[in-house]
C-alpha positions in Angstrom: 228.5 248.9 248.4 225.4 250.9 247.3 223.3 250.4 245.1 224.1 254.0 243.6 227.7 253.1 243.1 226.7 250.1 240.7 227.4 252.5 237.2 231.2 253.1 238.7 234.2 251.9 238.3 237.6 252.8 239.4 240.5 252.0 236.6 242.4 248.4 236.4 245.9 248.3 236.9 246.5 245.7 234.6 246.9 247.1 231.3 245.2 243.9 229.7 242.2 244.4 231.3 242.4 248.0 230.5 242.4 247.5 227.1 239.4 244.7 228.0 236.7 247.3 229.8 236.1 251.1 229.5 235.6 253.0 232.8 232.9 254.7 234.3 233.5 257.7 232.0 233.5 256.0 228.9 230.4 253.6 230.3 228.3 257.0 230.9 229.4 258.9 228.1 226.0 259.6 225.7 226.0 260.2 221.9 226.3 264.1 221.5 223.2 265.6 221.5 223.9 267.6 218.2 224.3 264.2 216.5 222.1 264.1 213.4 219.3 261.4 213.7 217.1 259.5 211.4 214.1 261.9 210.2 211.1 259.7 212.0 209.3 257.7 209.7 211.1 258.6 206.2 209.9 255.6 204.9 206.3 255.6 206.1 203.3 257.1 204.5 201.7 260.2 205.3 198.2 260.0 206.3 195.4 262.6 207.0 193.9 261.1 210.2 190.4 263.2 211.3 189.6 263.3 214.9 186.3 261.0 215.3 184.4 263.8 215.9 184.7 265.4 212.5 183.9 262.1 211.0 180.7 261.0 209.3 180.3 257.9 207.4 180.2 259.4 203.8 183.2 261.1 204.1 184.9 258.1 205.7 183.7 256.3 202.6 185.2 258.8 200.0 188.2 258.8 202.0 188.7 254.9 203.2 186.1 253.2 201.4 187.1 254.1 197.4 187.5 250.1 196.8 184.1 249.4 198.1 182.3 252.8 196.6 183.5 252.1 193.3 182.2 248.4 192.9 178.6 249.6 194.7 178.2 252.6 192.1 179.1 250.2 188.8 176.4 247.9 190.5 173.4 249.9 191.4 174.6 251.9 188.1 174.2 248.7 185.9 170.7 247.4 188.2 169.2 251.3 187.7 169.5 250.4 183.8 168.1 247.5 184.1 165.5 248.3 185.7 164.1 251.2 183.9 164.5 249.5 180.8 162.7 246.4 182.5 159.7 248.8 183.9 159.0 250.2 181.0 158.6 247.4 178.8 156.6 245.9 181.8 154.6 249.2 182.2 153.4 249.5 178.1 152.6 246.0 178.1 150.5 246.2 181.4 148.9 249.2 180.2 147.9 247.2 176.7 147.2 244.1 178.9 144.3 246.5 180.7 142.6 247.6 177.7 142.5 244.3 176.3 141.3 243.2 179.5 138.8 245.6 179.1 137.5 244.9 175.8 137.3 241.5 176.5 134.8 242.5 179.6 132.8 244.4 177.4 132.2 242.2 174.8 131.3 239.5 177.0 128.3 241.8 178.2 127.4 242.2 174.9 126.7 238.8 173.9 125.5 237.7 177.2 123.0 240.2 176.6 122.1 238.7 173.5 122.3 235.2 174.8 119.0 236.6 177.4 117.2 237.9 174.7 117.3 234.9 172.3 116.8 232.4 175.3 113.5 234.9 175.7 112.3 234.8 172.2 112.5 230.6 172.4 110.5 230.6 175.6 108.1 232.9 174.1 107.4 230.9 171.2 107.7 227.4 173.4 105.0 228.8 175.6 102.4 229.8 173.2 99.7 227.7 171.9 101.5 226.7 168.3 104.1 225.6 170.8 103.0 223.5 172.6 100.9 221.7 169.9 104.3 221.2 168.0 105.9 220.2 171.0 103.2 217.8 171.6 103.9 216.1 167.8 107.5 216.7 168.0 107.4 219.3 164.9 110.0 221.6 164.7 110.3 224.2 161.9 112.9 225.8 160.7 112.5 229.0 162.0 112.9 226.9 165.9 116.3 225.5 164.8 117.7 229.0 163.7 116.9 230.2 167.3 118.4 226.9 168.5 121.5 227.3 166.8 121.5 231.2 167.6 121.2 230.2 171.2 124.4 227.5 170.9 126.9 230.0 168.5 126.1 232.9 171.6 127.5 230.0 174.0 130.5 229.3 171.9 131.0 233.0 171.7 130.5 233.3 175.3 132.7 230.6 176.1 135.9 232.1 174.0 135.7 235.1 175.6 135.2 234.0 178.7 138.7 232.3 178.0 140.1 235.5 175.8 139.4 237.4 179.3 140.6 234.9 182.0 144.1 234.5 179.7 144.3 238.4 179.3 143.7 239.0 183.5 146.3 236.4 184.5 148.8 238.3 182.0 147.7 241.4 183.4 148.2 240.4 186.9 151.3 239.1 186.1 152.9 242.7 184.4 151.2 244.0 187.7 153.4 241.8 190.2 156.6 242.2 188.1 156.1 245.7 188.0 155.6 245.5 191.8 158.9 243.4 192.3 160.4 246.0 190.0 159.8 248.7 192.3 160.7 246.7 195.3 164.3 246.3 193.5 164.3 250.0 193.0 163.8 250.2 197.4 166.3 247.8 197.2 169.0 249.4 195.4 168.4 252.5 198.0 168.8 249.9 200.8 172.3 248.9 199.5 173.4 252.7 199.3 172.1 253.0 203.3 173.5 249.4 204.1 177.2 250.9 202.5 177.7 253.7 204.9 176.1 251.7 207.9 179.1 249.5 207.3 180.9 252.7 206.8 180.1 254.2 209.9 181.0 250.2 211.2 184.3 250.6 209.6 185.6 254.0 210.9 184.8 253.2 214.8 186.6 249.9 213.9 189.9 251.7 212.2 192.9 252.2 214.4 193.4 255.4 214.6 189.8 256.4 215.5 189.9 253.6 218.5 193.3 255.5 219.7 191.7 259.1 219.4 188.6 257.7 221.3 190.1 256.4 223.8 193.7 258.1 224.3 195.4 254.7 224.1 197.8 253.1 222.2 197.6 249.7 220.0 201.0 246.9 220.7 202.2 244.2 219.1 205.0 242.6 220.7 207.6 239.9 219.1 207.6 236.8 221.2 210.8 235.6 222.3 211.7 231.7 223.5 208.8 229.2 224.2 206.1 231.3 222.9 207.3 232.3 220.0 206.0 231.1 217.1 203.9 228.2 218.4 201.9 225.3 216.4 199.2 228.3 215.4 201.6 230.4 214.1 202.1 230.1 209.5 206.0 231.9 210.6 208.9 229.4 210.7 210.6 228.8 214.0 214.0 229.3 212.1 213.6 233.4 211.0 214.6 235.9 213.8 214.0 239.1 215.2 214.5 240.9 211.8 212.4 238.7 209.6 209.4 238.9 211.7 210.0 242.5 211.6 210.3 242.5 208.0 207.0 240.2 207.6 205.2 242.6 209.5 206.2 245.7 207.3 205.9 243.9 204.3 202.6 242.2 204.0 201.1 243.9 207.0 199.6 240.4 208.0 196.2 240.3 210.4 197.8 240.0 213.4 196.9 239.8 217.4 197.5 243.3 219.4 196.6 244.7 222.8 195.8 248.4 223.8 197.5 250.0 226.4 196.3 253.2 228.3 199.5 255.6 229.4 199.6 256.3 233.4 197.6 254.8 235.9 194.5 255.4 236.7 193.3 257.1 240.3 193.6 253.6 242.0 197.0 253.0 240.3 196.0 250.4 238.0 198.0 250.5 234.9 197.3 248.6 231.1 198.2 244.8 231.6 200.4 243.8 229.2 203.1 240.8 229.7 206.3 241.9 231.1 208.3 239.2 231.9 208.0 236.7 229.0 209.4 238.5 225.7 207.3 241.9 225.8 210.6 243.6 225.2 210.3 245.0 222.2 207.5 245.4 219.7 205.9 248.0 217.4 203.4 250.5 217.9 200.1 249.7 215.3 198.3 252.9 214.3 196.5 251.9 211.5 194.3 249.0 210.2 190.7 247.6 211.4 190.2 245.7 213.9 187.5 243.0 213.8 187.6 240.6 216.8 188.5 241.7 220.7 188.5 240.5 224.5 189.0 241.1 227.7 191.3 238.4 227.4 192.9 235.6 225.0 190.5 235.0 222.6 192.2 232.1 221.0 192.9 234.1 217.9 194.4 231.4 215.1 195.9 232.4 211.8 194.6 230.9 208.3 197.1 233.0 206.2 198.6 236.1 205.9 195.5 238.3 205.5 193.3 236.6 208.1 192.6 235.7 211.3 190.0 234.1 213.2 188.3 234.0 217.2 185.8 233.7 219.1 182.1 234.2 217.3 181.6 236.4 220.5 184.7 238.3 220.1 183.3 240.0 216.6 183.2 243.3 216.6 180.2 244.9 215.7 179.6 246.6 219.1 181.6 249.5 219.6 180.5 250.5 222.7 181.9 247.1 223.6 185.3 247.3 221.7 185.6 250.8 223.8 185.5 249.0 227.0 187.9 246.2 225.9 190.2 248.7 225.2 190.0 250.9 227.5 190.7 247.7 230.0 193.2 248.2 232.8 195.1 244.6 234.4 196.5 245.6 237.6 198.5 247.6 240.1 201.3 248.9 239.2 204.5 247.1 240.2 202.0 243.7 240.3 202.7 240.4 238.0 200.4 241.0 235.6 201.6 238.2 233.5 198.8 236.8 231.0 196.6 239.3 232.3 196.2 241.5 228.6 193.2 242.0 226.2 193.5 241.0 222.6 192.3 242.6 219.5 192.8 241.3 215.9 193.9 244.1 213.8 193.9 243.5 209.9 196.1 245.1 207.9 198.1 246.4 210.1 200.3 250.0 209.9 202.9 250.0 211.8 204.2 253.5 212.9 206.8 252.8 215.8 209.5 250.6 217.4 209.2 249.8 221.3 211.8 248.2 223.7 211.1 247.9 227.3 212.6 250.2 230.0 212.7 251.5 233.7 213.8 254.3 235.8 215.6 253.9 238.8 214.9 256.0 242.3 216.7 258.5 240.5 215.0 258.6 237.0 217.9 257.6 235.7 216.1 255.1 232.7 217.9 251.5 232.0 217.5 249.9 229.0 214.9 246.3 229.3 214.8 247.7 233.1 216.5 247.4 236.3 218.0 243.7 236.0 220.6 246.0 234.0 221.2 248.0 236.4 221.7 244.7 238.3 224.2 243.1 235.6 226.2 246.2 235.7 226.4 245.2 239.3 227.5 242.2 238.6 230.3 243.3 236.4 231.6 245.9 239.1 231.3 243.3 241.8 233.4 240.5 239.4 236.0 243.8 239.0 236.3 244.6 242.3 236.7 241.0 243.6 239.8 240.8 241.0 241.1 243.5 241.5 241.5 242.6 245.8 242.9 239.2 244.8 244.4 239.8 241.2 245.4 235.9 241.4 242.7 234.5 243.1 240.3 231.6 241.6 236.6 230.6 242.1 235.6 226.7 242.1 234.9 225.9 239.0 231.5 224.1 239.2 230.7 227.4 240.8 230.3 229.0 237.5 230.8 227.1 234.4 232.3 223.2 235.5 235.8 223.9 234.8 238.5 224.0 237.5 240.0 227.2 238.6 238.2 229.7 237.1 240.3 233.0 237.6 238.5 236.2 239.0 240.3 238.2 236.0 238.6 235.4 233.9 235.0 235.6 235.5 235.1 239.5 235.4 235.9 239.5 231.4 233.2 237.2 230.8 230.7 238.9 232.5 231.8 242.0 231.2 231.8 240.7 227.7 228.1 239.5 228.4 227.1 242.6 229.3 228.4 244.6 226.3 226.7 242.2 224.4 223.8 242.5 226.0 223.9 246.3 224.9 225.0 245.9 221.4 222.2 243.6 221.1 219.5 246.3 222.2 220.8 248.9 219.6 221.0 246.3 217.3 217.3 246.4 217.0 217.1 249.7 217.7 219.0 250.5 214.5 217.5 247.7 212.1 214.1 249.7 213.5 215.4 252.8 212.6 217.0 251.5 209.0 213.4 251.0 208.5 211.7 254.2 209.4 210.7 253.5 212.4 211.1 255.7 215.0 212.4 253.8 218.9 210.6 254.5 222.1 210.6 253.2 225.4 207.9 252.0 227.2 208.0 252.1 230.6 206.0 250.0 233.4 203.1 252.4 233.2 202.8 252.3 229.9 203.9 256.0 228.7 206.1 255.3 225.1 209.6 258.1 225.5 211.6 258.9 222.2 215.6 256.8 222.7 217.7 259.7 221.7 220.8 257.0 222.9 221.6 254.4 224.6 224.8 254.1 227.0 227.5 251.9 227.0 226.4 251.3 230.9 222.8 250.6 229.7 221.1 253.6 230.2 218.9 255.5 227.7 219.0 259.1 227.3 214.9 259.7 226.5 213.3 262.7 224.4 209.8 263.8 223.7 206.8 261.6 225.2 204.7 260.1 222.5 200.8 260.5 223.0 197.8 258.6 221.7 197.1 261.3 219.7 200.5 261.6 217.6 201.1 258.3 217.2 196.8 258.0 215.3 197.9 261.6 213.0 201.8 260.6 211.8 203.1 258.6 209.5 202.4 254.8 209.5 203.0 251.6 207.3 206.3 251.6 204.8 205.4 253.3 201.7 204.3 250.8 198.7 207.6 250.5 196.8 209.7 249.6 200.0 207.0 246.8 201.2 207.5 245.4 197.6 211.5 245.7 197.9 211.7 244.0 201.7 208.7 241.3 200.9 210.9 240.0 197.7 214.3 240.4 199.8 212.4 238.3 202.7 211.2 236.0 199.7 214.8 235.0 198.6 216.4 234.5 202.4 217.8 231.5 202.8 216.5 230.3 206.2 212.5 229.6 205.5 210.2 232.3 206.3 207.0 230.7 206.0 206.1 226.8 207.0 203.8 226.5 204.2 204.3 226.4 200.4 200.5 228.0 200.4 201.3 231.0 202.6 204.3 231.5 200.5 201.9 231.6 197.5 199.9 234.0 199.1 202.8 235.9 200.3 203.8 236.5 196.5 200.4 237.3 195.4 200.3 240.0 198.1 203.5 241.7 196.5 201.8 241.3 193.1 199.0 244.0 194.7 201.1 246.2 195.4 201.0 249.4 193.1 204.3 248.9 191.1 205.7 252.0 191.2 209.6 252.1 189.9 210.3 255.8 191.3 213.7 254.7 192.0 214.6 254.7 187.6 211.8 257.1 186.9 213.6 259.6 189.2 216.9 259.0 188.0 218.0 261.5 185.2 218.2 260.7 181.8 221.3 258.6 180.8 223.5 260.5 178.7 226.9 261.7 177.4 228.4 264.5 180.5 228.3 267.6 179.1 231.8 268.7 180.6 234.9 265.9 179.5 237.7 265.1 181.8 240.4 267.9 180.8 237.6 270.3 181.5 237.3 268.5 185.0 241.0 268.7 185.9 241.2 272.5 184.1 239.1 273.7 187.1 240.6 271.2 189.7 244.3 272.0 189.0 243.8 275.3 189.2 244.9 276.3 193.1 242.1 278.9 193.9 239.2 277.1 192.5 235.8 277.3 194.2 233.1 274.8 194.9 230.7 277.3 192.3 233.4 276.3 189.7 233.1 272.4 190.5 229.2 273.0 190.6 229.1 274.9 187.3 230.3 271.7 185.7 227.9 269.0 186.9 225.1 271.8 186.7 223.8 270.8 183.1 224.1 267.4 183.8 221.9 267.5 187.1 220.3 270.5 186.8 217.1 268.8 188.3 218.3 266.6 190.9 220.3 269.7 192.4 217.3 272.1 192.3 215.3 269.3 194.6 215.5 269.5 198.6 217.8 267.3 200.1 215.2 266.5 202.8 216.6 267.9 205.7 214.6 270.7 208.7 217.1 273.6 207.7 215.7 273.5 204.4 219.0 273.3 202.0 218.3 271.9 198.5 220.7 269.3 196.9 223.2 272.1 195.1 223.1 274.5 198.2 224.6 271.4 200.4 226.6 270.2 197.9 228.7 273.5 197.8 228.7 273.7 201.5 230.3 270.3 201.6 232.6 270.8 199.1 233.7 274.2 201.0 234.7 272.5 203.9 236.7 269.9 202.0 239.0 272.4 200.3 239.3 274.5 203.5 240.3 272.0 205.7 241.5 268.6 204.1 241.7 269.7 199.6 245.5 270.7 200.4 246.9 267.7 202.8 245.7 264.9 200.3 247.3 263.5 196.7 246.3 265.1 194.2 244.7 261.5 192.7 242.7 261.4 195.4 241.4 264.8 196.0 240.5 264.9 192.6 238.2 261.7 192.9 237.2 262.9 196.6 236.2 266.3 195.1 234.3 264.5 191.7 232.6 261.9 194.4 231.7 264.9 197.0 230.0 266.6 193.9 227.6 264.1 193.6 227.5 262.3 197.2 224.1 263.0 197.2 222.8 263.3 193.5 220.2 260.1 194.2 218.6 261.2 196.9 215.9 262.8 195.5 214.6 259.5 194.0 214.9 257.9 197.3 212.6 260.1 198.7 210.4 260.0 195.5 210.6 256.5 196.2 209.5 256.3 200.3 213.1 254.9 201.3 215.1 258.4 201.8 217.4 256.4 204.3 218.1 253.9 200.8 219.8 257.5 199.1 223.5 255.2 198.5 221.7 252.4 196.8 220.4 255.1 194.1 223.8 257.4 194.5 226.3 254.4 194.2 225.2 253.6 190.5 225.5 256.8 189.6 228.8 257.9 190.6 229.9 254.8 189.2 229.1 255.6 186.0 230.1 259.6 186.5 233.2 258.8 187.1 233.6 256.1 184.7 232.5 258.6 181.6 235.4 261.0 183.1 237.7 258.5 182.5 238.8 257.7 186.0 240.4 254.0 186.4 238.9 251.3 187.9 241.0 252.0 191.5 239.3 255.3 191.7 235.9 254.3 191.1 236.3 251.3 193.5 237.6 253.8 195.8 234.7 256.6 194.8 231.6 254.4 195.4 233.4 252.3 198.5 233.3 255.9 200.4 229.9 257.1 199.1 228.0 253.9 199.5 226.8 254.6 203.3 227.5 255.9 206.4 228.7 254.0 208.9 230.3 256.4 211.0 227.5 258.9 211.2 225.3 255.5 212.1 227.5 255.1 215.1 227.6 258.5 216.5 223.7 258.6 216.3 223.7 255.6 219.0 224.5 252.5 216.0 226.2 249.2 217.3 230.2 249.5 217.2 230.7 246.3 215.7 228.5 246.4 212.9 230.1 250.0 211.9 233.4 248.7 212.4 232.5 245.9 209.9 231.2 248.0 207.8 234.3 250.1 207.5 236.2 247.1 207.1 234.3 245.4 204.1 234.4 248.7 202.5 237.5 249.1 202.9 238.2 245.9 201.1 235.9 246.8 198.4 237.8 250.1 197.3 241.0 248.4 197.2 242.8 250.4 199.7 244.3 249.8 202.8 242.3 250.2 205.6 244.1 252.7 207.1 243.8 254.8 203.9 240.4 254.2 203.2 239.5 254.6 206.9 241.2 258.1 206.9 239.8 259.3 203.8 235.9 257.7 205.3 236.9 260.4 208.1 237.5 263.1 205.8 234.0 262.6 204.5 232.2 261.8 207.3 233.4 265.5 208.4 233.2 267.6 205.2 229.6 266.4 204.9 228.7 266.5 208.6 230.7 269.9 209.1 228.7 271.5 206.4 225.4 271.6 208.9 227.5 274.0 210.9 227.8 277.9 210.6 231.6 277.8 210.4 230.4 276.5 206.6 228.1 279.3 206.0 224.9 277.2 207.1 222.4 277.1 209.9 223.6 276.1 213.6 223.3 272.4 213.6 225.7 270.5 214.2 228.8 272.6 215.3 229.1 271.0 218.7 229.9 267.7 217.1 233.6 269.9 215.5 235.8 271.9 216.6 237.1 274.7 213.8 240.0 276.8 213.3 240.0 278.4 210.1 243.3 280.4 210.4 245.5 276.9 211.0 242.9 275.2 208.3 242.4 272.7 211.1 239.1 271.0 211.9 238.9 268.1 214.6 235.6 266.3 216.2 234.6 267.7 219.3 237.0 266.1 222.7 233.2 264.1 223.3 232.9 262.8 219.9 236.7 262.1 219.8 236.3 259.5 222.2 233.7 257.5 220.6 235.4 257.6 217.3 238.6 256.4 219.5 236.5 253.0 220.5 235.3 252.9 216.9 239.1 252.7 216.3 240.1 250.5 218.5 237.0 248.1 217.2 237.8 248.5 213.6 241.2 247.6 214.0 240.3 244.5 216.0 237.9 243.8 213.1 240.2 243.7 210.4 242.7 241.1 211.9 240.0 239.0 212.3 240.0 236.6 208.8 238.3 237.8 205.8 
């Protein structure tokens, strides 16, 4: 057999098996393309990225640096006052300290020149003849002793000055080197300023979004699997998963270890190294923070808490001419083992802006999901099929596949078919907790180029979209907005497996939170609690009578959420809450309002008329894909002030708290919207048949309305099929099938116990 013929698969006979397996049709059948997806990054920030080019440093400080700005200006603003107050007390009292200086000199020349003319009158008078004779008979008269003691008060007054002036110079020369260190402080202050946007200038080369614009490459950080993950170094415990270190990373945006890969190869077909075969399949694409240590290779990078991260002294980044080359690094050929052969870059405060999982196209470009050893278990699953199906009875030994005895081919072929469904689930698993999060998936293939995961096959295959560039990835959103990383860090916080192996990294974990701007948009969006301005006759006055419109429900609930209406319900063609509200509600009573109880399409047409009322403060909040957690509440207590019973409202806020169908039909797991369905179910009371059928009844009046048979913009109509005349309206024959297997799943579900 071919190669080529691995995806295909001719029908069972055996009606067991039938019912164990889906053919080659229903293997290759992709989500309809019209399916409504995730708007990228709803709960990411928007960021204003400059190429590196239109950079300088002091506008990278006013934009990146206000922290830093602000403490430098309340410093040099407080040293400034100092110091002029400090030079010119020093400046008045040097200027006094120079006169007195100077009329200390002055009068010392005075008396010394007194001094000279005394010491001349004594020697005059000791020279001359009466002199000498006196001196001779050792007479001295009185006029002798008043020169005398002239001569010794001159050297007393000689001496004091003498002191007055040496006192008054030192004090002067002191006022002289303050005011010298004064000015030197004043050089100084104007060195911080230039030392601030050197480190400025340091800072922007370092950010991650300049080094991707520089160098057209892309920043990964992959989630080790097995051995490697979370070793000794590591402050993660070995018992979280996938989802927690997801969580961790979106939520504290700890310093982590990264590596840059450049998409294509290069002329001599070396591509980015990057590990491949030891848990590289899946990770996130990092498109902000600051990095501050790199290599070539490992640098040994060891964590000591959430916020930082040590290397190599020589891996410091201070030379970005260097950090340029490291990145710009290639490992290998392409198609070589290139394993352990990556660079490494520690990247603080990290953004994230993307989800990755591993992929590779076949000879024909057909692209399978982790890479061709799918294509190979799909193989193996055909091969186990066809090997049944020539000896329906037939056995394999059992130590040849698990140690038990007669192993039967039927056996060996549900197992490995069961394996590889799993296998599957498991990669839109984390393709759909990425995109719960905001995060839009990609594909990266072996030459590193990242390709937007519109779906993924039952057969493994991925449909791809748009290619992703450097330069898209360094301008869009990146890291959650504030109020989400607050909600996941204190949901991570309360898990019961440990997150953290330290009580000290948990500390730090809950200080981190603490920083984060507290910003409760989710209440503060919310309208004002209050009495409805409508009561419940008025409600069933306009819903018992027959030709009723949706303007007539709308009119009702106007006054009440007159803002929330009037807001955009965040979607490209542009609708505000009210305009899609009406649109929905048209569909409803054109197709379903007449073939339902009257109970029920009252509370479906209540709940319909607020299905969306919260999203608005989801969005005000960053967490747009959150819109039921802020909806739920509030058509609880609608409906509850209407004077519905408790049935109803269980009912009302099972159906409008998410969407699992639409979740599957955009590429979701099976299972997880088949449990879904069936907790929900149990939730509103109903039976799940009921609730199930009246899920599908909203799934398409709110889908449907993104259609032009509802008045709207083409959207979604492919997804339908309409016939207005018989009041009819089915999912399209492609979209029929996969709600068939959700079917089929969510009855399976529910007989398993509660």
């Amino acid at each position: 057999m071919g190669m080529e013929e691995a995806g295909r698969f001719s029908k069972p006979k055996d009606e067991t098996l039938r019912n164990a397996r889906t053919d080659a049709e229903q293997l290759e059948t992709e989500a309809p393309p019209d399916t409504p997806q995730p708007e990228d990054g709803a709960l990411l920030k928007e960021r204003d990225v400059a190429n590196p080019e239109e950079l300088d440093a002091r506008s990278y400080s006013k934009e990146r640096l206000s922290k830093e700005r602000s403490e430098l200006s309340a410093q040099l603003s407080a040293e400034r006052r100092a110091l002029r107050d400090n030079l010119s007390e020093i400046r008045v009292r040097a200027s006094l300290l120079e006169k007195k200086v100077e009329s200390a000199g002055f009068d010392a020349e005075q008396a010394r020149a007194e001094l000279d003319a005394l010491r001349a009158k004594r020697d005059e008078r000791a020279n001359s003849l009466v002199g000498k004779v006196k001196a001779f008979l050792g007479i001295e008269t009185g006029s002798d002793r008043a020169v005398h003691e002239a001569i010794a008060e001159t050297h007393e007054e000689i001496d004091a000055r003498k002191a007055g002036h040496e006192a008054a110079a030192k004090e002067y020369e002191d006022a002289l080197g303050e005011l010298a260190s004064a000015d030197e402080s004043l050089k100084g202050l104007k060195g911080k300023i230039a030392e601030h946007y050197q480190n400025a200038e340091l800072f922007m080369q370092r950010d991650v979004e300049q080094i991707l614009l520089r160098n057209n490459a892309f920043m990964v950080h992959t989630f080790l699997e097995g051995r490697g993950r979370h070793n000794d170094n590591s402050n993660v415990s070995k018992e979280t998963g996938f989802a927690d270190d997801l969580d961790i990373l979106l939520a504290f945006e700890p310093s982590i270890s990264a590596s840059s890969v450049m998409p294509g190869a290069d002329a001599e077909g070396n591509i980015s190294a990057l590990w491949t075969d030891d848990g590289a399949e899946s990770g996130v694409l990092i498109a902000g923070g600051n990095v501050s240590h790199a290599g070539m290779r490992d640098i040994g990078s060891i964590s000591e808490g959430i916020k930082r991260r040590t290397a190599t002294a020589s891996s410091n980044m201070n030379d970005i001419a260097r950090l340029d080359e490291i990145v710009q690094e290639r490992g290998g050929k392409l198609g070589e083992n290139n394993r352990g052969a990556y660079n490494e870059l520690v990247v603080n405060n990290p953004e994230a802006a993307a989800f990755f999982s591993a992929g590779m196209a076949d000879e024909k470009g057909t692209m399978w999901m982790t890479g061709l050893n799918t294509r190979e278990r799909l193989k193996e699953v055909h091969d186990a099929y066809e090997s049944y199906k020539r000896n329906p009875e037939g056995t394999v030994p059992g130590t040849s596949y698990d140690g038990n005895p007669d192993v039967t081919l039927q056996e060996v072929y549900r197992r490995r078919l069961a394996g590889f469904k799993q296998r599957v689930n498991d990669y839109r698993e984390r393709l759909e907790l990425a995109k719960s999060r905001g995060l839009p998936v990609y594909v990266m293939t072996p030459d590193r180029r990242f390709l937007e995961i519109r779906s993924v096959t039952d057969s493994g295959t991925i449909e791809t979209g748009e290619e992703l560039t450097p330069a898209q990835l360094a301008k869009g959103r990146a890291g959650l907005q504030p109020q989400k990383r607050k909600e996941i860090g204190h949901e991570l916080l309360t898990r019961p497996r440990k997150i953290f192996r330290y009580a000290a990294t948990e500390r730090e974990a809950r200080e981190i939170l603490k920083d984060i701007p507290d910003e409760d948009a989710a209440e503060g969006a919310r309208e004002e609690r209050g009495p409805l301005p409508f009561t419940r006759a008025s409600l069933d006055a306009v819903l018992d009578n027959p030709a009723h419109t949706p303007e007539d429900v709308l009119a009702l609930f106007d006054d009440r959420f007159a803002d929330a209406y009037g807001k955009g319900a965040g979607v490209s063609e542009g609708y505000t809450i009210r305009e899609h509200t009406g649109m929905v509600l048209n569909q409803f009573l054109k197709y379903f309002g007449d073939a339902l109880p009257e109970e029920d399409r009252k509370v479906m047409e209540t709940m319909l008329a607020i299905h969306d009322i919260g999203k608005p403060a989801a969005i005000a909040a960053g967490s747009k894909y959150d819109q039921h957690r802020y909806t739920t509440p509030i058509v609880r207590e609608t409906l509850e002030g209407l004077g519905f019973g408790e049935k109803e409202v269980a009912l009302a806020t099972a159906l409008v708290d998410g969407d699992p169908i639409g979740d599957f039909l955009k590429g979701g797991s099976v299972s997880r919207a088949a449990e879904r369905i069936v907790k929900s179910a149990r939730e509103s009371g109903r039976p799940l048949d009921g609730f199930y059928g009246l899920l599908k009844v909203f799934y398409q009046s709110d889908a449907g309305s993104y259609t032009e048979d509802a008045g709207g913009k083409r959207s979604l109509d492919r997804l339908f099929s309409f016939d207005p005349e018989a009041g009819e309206m089915r999912f399209s024959p492609e979209v029929e099938r996969r709600i068939r297997e959700l079917d089929s799943v969510v009855k399976a579900t529910a007989e398993q116990p509660a």
